[in-house]
DONU-449396 format. One record per residue (C-alpha): x, z negated, y. Coordinates in steps of 0.05 Angstrom, whole numbers, plus 32768, in hexadecimal, padded with zeros to 4 digits. Last residue first. Layout:
N
<<X,Z,Y>>
...
This chain:
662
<<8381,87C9,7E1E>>
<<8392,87BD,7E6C>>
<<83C9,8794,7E61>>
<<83E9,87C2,7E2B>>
<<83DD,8804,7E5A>>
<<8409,87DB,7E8A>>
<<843C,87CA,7E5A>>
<<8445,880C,7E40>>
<<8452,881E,7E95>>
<<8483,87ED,7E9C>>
<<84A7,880D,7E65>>
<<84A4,8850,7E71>>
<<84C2,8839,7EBF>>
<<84F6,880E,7EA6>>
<<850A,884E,7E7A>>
<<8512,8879,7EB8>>
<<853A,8841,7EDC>>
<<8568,8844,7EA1>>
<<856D,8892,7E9C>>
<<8584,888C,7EEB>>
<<85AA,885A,7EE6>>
<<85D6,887C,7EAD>>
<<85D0,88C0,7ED3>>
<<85F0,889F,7F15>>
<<8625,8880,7EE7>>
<<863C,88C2,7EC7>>
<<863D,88DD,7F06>>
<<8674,88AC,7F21>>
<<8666,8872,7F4A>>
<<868C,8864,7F8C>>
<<86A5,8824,7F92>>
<<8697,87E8,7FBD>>
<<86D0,87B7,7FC9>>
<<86B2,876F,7FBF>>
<<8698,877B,7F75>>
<<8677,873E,7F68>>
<<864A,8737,7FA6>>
<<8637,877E,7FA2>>
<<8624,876F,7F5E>>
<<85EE,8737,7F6B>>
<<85CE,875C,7FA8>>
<<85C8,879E,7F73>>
<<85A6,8769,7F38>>
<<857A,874A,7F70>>
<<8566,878A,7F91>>
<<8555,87A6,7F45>>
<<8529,8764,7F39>>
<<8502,8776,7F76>>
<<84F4,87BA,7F69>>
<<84DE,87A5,7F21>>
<<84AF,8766,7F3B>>
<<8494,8798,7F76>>
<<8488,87C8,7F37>>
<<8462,87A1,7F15>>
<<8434,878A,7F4C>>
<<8421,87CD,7F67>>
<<8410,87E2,7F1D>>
<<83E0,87A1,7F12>>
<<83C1,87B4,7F56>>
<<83AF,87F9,7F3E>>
<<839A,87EA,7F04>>
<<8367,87AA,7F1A>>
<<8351,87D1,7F4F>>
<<833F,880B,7F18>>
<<831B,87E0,7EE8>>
<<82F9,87B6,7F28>>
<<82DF,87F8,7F3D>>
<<82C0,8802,7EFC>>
<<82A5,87BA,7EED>>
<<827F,87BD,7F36>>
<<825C,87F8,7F2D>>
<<8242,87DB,7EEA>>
<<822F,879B,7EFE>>
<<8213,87B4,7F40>>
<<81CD,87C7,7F25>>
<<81C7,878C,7EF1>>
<<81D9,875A,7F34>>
<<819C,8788,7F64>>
<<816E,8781,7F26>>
<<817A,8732,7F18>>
<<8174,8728,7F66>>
<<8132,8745,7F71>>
<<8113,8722,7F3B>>
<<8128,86E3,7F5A>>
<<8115,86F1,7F9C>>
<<80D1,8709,7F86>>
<<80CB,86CB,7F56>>
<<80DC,86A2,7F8D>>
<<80B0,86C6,7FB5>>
<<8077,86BD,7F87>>
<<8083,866F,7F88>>
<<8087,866B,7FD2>>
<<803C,868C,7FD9>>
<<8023,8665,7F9A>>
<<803A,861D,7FBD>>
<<801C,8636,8003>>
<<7FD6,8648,7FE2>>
<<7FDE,8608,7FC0>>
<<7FF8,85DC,7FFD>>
<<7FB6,85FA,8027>>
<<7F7D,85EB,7FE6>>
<<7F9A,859A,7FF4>>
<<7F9C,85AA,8039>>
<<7F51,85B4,803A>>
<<7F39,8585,8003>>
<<7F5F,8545,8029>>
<<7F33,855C,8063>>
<<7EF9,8568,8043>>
<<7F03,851E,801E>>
<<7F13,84FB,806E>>
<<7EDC,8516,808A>>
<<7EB0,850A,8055>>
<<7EBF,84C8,8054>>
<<7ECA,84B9,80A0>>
<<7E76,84D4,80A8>>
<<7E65,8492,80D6>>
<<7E9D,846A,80E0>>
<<7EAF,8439,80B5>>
<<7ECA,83F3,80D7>>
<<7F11,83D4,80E0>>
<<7F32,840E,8111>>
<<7EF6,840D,8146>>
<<7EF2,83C5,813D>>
<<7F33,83AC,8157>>
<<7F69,839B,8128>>
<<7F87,834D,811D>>
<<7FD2,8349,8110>>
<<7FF0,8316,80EB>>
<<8040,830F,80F2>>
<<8069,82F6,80BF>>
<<80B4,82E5,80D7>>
<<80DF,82E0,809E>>
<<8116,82F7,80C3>>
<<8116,8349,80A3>>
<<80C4,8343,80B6>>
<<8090,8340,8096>>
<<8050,8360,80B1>>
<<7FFE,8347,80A0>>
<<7FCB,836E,80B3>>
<<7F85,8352,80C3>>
<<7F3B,8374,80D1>>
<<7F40,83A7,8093>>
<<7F12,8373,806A>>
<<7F3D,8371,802F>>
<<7F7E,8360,8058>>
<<7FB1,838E,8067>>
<<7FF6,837C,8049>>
<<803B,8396,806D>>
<<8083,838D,805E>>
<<80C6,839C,8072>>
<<80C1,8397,80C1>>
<<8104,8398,80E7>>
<<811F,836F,811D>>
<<8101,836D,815F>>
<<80B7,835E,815D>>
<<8079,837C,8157>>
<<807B,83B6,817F>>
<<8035,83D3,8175>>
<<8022,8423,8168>>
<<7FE2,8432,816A>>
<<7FB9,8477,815B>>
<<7FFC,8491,813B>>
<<800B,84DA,814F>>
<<8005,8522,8131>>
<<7FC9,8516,810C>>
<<7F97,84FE,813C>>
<<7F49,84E9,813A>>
<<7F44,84E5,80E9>>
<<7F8D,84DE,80E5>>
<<7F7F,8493,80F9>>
<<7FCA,847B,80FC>>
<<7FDB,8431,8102>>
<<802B,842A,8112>>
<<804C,83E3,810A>>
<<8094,83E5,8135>>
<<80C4,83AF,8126>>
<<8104,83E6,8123>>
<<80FF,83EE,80E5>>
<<80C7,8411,80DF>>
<<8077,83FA,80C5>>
<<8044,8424,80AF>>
<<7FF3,8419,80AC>>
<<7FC1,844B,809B>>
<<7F7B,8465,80AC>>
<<7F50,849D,8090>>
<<7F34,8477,805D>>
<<7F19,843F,807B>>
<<7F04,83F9,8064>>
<<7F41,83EA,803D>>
<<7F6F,840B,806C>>
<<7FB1,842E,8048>>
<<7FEF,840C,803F>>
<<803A,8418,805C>>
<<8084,8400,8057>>
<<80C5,840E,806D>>
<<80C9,8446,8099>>
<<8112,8455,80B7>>
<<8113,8458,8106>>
<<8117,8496,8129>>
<<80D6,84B1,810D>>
<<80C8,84F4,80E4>>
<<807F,8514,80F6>>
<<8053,84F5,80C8>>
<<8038,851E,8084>>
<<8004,8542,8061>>
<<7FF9,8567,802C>>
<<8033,854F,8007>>
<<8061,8585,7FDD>>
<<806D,85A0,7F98>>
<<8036,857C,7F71>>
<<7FF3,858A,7F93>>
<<7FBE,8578,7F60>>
<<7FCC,852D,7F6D>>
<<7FC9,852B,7FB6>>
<<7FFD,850C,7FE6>>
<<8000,84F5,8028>>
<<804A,84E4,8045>>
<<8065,84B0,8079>>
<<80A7,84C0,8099>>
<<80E9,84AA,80A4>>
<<8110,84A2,8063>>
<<80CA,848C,802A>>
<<8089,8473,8038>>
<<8050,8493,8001>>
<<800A,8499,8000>>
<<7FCE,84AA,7FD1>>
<<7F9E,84DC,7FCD>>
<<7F7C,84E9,7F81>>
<<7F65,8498,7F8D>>
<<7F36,84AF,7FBF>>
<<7F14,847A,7FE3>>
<<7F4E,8446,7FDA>>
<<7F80,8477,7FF0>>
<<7FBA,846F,7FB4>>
<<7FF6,8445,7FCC>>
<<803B,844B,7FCF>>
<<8071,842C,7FFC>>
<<80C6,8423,7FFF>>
<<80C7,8468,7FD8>>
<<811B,8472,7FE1>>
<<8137,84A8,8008>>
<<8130,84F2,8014>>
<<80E1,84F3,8005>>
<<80C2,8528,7FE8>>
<<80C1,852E,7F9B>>
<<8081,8526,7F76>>
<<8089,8515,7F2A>>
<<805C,8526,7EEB>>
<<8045,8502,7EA9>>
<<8078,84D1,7E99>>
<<8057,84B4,7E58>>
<<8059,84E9,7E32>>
<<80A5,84D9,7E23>>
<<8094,8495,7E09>>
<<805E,84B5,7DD6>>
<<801E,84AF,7DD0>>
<<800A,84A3,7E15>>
<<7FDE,846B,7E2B>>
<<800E,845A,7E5F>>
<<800C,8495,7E8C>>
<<803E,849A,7EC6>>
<<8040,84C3,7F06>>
<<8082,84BB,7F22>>
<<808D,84C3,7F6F>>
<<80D3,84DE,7F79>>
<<80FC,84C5,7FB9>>
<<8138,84B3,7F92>>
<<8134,8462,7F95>>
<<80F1,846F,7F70>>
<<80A4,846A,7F7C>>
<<8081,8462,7F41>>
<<8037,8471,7F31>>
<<800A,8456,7F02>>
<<7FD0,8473,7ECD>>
<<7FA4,8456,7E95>>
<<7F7A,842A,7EBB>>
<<7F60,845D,7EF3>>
<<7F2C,8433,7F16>>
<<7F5B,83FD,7F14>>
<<7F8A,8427,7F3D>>
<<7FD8,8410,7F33>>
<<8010,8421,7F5F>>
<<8059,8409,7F5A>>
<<809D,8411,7F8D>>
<<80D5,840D,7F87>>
<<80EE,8425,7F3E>>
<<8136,8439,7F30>>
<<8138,847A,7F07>>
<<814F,8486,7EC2>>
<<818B,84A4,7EAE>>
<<81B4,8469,7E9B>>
<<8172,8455,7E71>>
<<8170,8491,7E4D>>
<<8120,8498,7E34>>
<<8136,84E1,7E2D>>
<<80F8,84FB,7E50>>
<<811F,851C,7E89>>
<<80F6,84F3,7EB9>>
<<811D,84B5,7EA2>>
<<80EC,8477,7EB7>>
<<80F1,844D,7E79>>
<<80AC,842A,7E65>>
<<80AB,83EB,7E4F>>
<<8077,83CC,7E24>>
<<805A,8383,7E15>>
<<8098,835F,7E34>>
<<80BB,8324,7E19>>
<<80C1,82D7,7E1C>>
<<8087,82DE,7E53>>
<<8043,82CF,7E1F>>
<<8011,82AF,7E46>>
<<801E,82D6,7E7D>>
<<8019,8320,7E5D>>
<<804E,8351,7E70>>
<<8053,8398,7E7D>>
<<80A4,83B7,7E91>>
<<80AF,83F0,7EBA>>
<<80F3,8405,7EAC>>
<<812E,8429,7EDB>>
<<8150,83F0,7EEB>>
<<813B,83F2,7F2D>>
<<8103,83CB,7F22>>
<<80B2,83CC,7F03>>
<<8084,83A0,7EEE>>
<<804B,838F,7EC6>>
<<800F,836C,7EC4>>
<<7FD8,8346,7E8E>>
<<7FBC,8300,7E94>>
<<7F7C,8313,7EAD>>
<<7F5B,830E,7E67>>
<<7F33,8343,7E6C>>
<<7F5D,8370,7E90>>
<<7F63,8393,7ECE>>
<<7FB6,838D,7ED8>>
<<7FDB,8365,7F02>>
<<8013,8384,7F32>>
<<8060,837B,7F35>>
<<808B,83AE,7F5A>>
<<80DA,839B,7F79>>
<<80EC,8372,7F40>>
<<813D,836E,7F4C>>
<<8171,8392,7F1F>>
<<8172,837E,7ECE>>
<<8127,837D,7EC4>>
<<811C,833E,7E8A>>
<<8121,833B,7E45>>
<<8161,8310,7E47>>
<<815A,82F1,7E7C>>
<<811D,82D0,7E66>>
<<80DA,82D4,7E82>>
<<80C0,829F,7EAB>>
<<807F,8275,7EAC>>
<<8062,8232,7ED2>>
<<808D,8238,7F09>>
<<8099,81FD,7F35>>
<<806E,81F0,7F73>>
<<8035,81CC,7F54>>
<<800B,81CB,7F1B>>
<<7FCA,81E0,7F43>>
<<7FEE,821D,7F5D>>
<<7FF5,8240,7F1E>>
<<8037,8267,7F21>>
<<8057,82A0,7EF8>>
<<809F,82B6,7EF9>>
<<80BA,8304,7EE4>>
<<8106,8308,7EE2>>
<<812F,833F,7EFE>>
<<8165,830F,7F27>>
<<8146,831D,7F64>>
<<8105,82FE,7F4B>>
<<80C0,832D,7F3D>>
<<8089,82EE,7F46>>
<<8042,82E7,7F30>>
<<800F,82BF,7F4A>>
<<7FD8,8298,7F2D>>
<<7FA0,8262,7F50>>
<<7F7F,829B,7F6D>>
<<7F5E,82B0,7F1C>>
<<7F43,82F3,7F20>>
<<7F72,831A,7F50>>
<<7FA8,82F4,7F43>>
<<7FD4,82EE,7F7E>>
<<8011,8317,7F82>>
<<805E,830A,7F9B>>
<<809C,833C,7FA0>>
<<80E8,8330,7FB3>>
<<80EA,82E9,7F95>>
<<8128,82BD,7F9B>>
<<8149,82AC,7F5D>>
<<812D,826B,7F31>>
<<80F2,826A,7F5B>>
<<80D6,8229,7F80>>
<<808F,8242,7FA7>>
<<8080,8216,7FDD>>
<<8038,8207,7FF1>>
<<800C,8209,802D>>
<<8041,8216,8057>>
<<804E,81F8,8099>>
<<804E,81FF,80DD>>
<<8014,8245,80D7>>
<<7FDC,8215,80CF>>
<<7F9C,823C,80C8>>
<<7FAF,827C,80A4>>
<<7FC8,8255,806D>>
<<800B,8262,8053>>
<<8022,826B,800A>>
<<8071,8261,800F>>
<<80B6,8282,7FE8>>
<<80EB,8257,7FDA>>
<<8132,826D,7FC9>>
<<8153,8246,7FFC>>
<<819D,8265,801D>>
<<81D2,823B,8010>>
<<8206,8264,8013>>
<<81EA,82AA,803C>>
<<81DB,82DF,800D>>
<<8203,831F,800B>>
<<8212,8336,7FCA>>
<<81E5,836A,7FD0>>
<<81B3,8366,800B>>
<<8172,8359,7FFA>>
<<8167,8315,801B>>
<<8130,82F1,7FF7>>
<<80EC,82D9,8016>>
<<80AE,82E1,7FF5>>
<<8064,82D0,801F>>
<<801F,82C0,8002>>
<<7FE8,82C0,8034>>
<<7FB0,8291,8038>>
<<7F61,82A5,804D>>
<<7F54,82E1,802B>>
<<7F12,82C6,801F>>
<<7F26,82C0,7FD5>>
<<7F57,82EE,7FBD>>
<<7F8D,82CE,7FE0>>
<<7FB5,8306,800D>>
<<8000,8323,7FF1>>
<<803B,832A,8018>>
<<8086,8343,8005>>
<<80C5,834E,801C>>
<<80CF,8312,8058>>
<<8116,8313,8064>>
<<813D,82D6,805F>>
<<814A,82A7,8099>>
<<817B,8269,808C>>
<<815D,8231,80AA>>
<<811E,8234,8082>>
<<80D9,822D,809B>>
<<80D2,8272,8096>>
<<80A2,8283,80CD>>
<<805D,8297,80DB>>
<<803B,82B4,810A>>
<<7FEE,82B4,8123>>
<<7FB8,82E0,8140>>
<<7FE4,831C,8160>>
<<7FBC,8358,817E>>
<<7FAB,839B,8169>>
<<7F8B,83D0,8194>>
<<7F62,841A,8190>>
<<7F3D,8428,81CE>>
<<7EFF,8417,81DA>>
<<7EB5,8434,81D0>>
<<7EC7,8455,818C>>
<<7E9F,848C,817E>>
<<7E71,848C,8143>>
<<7E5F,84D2,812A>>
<<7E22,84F6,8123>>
<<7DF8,84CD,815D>>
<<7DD6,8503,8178>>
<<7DB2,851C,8139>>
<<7D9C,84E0,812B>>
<<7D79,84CF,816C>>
<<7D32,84C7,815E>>
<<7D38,848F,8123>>
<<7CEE,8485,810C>>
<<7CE8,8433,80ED>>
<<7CA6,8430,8113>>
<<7C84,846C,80F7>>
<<7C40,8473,8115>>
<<7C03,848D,80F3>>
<<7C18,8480,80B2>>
<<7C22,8435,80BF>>
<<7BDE,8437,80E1>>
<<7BB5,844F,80A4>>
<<7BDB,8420,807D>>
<<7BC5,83E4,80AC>>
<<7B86,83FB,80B7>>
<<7B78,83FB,8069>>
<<7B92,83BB,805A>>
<<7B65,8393,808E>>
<<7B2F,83BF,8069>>
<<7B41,83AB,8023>>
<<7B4F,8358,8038>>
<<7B00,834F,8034>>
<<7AED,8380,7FF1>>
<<7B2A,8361,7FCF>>
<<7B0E,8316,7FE8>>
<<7ACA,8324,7FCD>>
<<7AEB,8345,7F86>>
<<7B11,8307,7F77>>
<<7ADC,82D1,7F89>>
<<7AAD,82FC,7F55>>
<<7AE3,82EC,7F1E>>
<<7AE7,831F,7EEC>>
<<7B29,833A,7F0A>>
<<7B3F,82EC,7F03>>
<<7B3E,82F2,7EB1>>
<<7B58,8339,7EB0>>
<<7B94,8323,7ED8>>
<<7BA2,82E6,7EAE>>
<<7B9E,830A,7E6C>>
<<7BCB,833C,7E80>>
<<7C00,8310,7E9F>>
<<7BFC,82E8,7E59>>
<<7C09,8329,7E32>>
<<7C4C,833A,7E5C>>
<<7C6C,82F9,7E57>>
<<7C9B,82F3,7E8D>>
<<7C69,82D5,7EC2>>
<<7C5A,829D,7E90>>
<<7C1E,8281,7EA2>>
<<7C0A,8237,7E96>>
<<7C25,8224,7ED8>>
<<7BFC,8255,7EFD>>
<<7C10,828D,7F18>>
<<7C2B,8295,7F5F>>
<<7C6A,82B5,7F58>>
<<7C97,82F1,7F47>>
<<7CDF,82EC,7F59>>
<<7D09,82DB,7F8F>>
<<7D54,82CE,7F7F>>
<<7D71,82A0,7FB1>>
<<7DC3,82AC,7FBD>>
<<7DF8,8276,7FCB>>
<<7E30,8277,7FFD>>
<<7E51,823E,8005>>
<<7E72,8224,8038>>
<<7EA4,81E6,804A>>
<<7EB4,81CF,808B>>
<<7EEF,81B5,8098>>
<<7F01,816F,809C>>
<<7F20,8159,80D7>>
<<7F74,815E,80DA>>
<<7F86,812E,8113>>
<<7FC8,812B,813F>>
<<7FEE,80FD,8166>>
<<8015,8105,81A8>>
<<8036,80D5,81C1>>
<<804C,80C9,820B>>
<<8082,80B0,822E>>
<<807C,80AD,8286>>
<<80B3,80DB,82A7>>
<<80EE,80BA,82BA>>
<<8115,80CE,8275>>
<<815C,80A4,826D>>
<<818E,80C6,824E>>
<<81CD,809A,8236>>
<<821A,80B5,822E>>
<<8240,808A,8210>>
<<8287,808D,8231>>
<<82B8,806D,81F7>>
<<82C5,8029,81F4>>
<<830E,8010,81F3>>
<<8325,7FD5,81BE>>
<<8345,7FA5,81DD>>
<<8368,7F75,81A0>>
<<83AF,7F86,81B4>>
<<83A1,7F70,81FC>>
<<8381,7F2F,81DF>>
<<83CC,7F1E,81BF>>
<<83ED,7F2E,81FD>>
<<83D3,7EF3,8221>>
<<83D1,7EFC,826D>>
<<83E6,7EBB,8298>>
<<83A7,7E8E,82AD>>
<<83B0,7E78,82F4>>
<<838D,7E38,830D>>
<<8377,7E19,834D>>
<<8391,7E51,837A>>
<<8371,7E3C,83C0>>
<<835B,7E6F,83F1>>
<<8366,7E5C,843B>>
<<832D,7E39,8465>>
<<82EC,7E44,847F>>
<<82B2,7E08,8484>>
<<826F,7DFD,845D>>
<<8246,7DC1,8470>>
<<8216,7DB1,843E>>
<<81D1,7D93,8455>>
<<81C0,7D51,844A>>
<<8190,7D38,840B>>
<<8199,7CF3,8415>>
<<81D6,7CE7,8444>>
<<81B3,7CAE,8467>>
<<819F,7C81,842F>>
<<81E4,7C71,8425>>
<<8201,7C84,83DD>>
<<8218,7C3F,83B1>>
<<81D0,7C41,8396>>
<<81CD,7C03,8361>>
<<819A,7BF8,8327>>
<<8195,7BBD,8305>>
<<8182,7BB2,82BE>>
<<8188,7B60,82AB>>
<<819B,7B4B,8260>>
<<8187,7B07,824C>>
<<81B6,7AD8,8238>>
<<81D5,7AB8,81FB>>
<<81C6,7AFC,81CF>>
<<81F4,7B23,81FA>>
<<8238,7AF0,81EA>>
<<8255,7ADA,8226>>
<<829A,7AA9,8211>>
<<82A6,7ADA,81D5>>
<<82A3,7B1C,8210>>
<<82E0,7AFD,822A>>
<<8305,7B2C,824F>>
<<82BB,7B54,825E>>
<<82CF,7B99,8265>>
<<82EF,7BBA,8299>>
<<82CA,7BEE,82C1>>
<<82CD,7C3B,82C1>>
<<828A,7C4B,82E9>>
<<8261,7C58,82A0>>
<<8259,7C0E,828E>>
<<8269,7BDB,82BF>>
<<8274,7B98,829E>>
<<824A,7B5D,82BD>>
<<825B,7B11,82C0>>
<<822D,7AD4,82E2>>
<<8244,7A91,82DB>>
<<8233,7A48,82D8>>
<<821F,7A53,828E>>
<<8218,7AA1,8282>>
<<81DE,7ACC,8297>>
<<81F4,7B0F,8282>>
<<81F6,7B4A,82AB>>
<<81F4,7B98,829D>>
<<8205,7BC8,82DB>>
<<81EE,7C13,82DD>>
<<8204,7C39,830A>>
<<81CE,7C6D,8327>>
<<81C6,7CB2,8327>>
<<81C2,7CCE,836C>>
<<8181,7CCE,8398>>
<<815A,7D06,83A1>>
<<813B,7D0C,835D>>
<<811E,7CCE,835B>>
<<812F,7CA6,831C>>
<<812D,7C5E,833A>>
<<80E3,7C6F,834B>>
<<80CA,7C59,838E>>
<<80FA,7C65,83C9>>
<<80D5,7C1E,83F1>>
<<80BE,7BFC,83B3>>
<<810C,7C08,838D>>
<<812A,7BEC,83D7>>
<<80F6,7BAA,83D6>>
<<810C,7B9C,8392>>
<<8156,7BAB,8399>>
<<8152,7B7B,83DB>>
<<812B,7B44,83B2>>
């Protein structure tokens, strides 16, 4: 009753303030109660036989040995001295298994992380497509192109009355409008006198549209740059370090096709068995390029197989120094080009057939066709409107004008134009007037015409820096690009000054190689010697035609062309003058000069016989004095023996002087 009434007034036995409980089992023995405590370290029942469970019921009680009153008191906490309840010793064999961490270093960034992500959208696609308007309005059974049917038709509505009313209606509307158009010319222009010449309203100016880089870690020189044929809108770009036996280990061979659009990465990679010191698109298929390799072999890609090449020449057949020229040919077939090194050959090929060349021609300008005399090629020209000839520009400065349709191999080096001091890095005929073309060679920039053989007609003043390349404006032909080595690009405009260039940009630091102008004039492309390529963009006034450039530019190339003659035939009749001059003054003195050489030469032979005989006889006397200490007196007899032999020393020197002079 008092565990009843104490479980009614705390509630649950399991309330979580109160402590756990002991628990107690009982069994109801006869005349007896026993209990074992379980779980507070009682005894056992001593004779569990006498009260077995199943004779009794079993009774749960639940005891609280904890007075009500300290329920959930507060702890009192009181100072005292430390207490050591246990001390572990040190175990040696965990201090051989520490292992010491290094620092690590860890940034953290405060600022918030963000990702950046990227979309390419479509581009847009045009077409340009042309509407051809011809003839109309006849009826559906009339052929326009048939000649007899047109006839027919026209004499068949002439005899329609409709036909003749509406003539005689729309006539006098007609009428006023003719007689007006003759009254008043609307199309007049009142000012062309005035406006002979286009001036340009700014000033000349160039700035930088893109860059690209050689994705490589090891930079190579850009040497070479070539537009797409179509829209000029990629650019193809090959690397290779020209410096002999110099190459960095490791350094790639690749060369890229970039699109103007995404200069951080190529378009395609080009895989070359050597690197490639030259690159050119096809001009009728833009799919093809063709390759001149450091190694001398020729390589031919197709872009829609891939990077790898699709044809190579053999070593064997191939250029034996680097391919510093390759250009393709006008053909039918568009498979035809050729190529030219510093081997001394110019080699023509055909793509679908690169085991061997078509023809070589050996550049020896003394028409031996002796390779080991030839001259290294480096630089080519070809005019398409001029299919017969090309030009080579050599390591010695000579231009070589070449003719392959020659009969013979020593026909086919028509003439050469000497000039330069170094080697022909550019050369280019003017694309208005293929007779003109231009050369980049030591530290200036030359103009040369075909009838003029001796000397340029016009030249650049000589630069500090070494010239490297150069290329004539597409659109104008008074204007010309040149780049230095020292990262300068120069734009000269020779129709509005001669002495100077019009613009002159610093590019960058290191030195440009290569330069490509675009089809359009607007865009120049530079290489540079880290594979940097830079695209320029020209203002207007140096991109567009001005108004009478071409004759301009033809009377002017006309003018000193007739000047270097005039000055050639001056300097060639005072050479002759010199010359003749100096054959008749050297026939003159030829004579004079034998006779007093005669009678020098006598003379001086005399003078050195006799120093030889005088000095012999000093000897001979020095060499008796010191055998004969005491000196005697010689007798007359003696004196006349010396005497009679100096005599006949002298008869004979003398025979042998007359012998010497016979």
């Amino acid at each position: 009753m008092r565990m009843q009434l104490l479980d009614k007034f705390l509630g649950s036995p399991h309330h979580p303030l109160l402590p756990a409980p002991t628990r107690l089992r009982t069994w109801s023995c006869p005349g007896r109660t026993c209990g074992d405590r379980e779980g507070a370290g009682g005894v056992p029942h001593p004779t569990p036989s006498l009260c077995p469970p199943a004779a009794g019921t079993m009774e749960i009680v639940y005891v609280y040995v904890k007075k009500r009153s300290e329920f959930g008191k507060q702890c009192n906490f009181s100072d005292r001295q430390a207490e050591l309840n246990i001390d572990i010793m040190p175990n040696p064999e965990l201090a051989e298994q520490f292992v010491e961490r290094n620092p690590v270093d860890t940034g953290i960034q405060c600022s918030i992380s963000m990702s950046e992500h990227e979309a390419n959208s479509e581009r847009f696609e045009m077409e340009t497509r042309g509407v051809n308007h011809v003839e109309g309005g006849w009826p559906k059974d009339v052929n326009p192109l048939e000649l007899e049917q047109t006839i027919r038709f026209r004499k068949k509505v002439e005899k329609d009355e409709n036909y003749v009313n509406a003539i005689m209606q729309l006539g006098s509307i007609m009428e006023h409008c003719i007689k007006q158009n003759n009254a008043i010319d609307i199309y007049e222009e009142y000012f062309n006198d005035e406006e002979a010449m286009e001036v340009m309203e700014e000033d000349p100016s160039a700035k930088t549209i893109n860059v690209f880089r050689d994705p490589q870690e090891i930079k190579r020189a850009a040497t070479h740059l070539s537009w797409h044929p179509d829209g000029n809108r990629k650019l193809a770009v090959a690397y290779s370090c020209l410096d002999f036996q110099r190459a960095p280990v490791g350094m790639s061979s690749d060369s890229y096709i970039w699109d103007l659009e995404n200069p951080n990465k190529p378009e395609l990679a080009l895989k070359p068995s050597s690197p490639l010191v030259t690159l050119e698109f096809n001009p009728k298929d833009s799919h093809v390029l063709l390759g001149g390799c450091y190694n001398g072999q020729i390589a031919c890609w197709d872009t829609r197989k891939g990077s790898l090449v699709a044809e190579l020449s053999t070593i064997e057949s191939s250029h034996r120094d680097p391919v510093y020229g390759t250009i393709w040919l006008q053909s039918k077939t568009g498979t035809e080009c050729f190529s030219a090194s510093t081997d001394g050959q110019v080699m023509w090929w055909d793509i679908r057939k690169m085991s061997e060349p078509t023809e070589v021609v050996i550049l020896d300008i003394t028409k031996k066709e002796q390779l080991e005399n030839a001259l290294g090629a480096i630089s080519l020209e070809f005019e398409s409107t001029l299919p017969t000839k090309f030009m080579v520009g050599t390591e010695q400065g000579i231009v070589i004008s070449c003719n392959r349709k020659a009969k013979t191999s020593a026909e086919k080096i028509v003439c050469t134009f000497p000039g330069h001091h170094g080697p022909i890095y550019a050369l280019q005929r003017n694309p208005f007037y293929p007779k003109n073309f231009l050369t980049v060679g030591d530290w200036t920039a030359r103009i040369w015409s075909e009838d003029s053989r001796e000397s340029s007609i016009m030249w650049t003043k000589y630069h500090m820096a070494y010239l490297t390349d150069a290329a004539w404006s597409p659109v104008r032909p008074t204007v010309f690009f040149t780049t230095r080595m020292d990262g300068t690009l120069d734009i000269w405009d020779f129709m509005f000054e001669q002495c100077d260039p019009t613009l002159s940009l610093k590019v960058c630091d290191e030195a440009l190689f290569c330069l490509r102008v675009q089809d359009n004039g607007c865009l120049i492309a530079c290489g540079s010697q880290l594979g940097t390529t830079t695209l320029l963009e020209v203002s207007p006034g140096l991109s567009t035609l001005q108004r009478n450039e071409k004759n301009v530019a033809s009377s002017m190339f006309e003018r000193e062309t007739r000047r270097e003659k005039i000055l050639e035939a001056r300097h060639r009749e005072m050479r002759l003058k010199e010359k003749g001059k100096a054959e008749g003054r050297d026939e003159e003195q030829t004579d004079e000069e034998l006779a007093v050489d005669l009678e020098a030469l006598v003379s001086k032979a005399e003078e050195e016989f006799f120093d030889i005989i005088f000095a012999e006889l000093k000897k001979k006397e020095a060499d008796a004095i010191k055998l004969t200490p005491v000196p005697q007196q010689p007798s007359p007899e003696e004196d006349q023996v010396v005497e009679e032999g100096e005599e006949a020393a002298g008869e004979e020197g003398d025979e042998e002087v007359e012998e010497d002079l016979a």
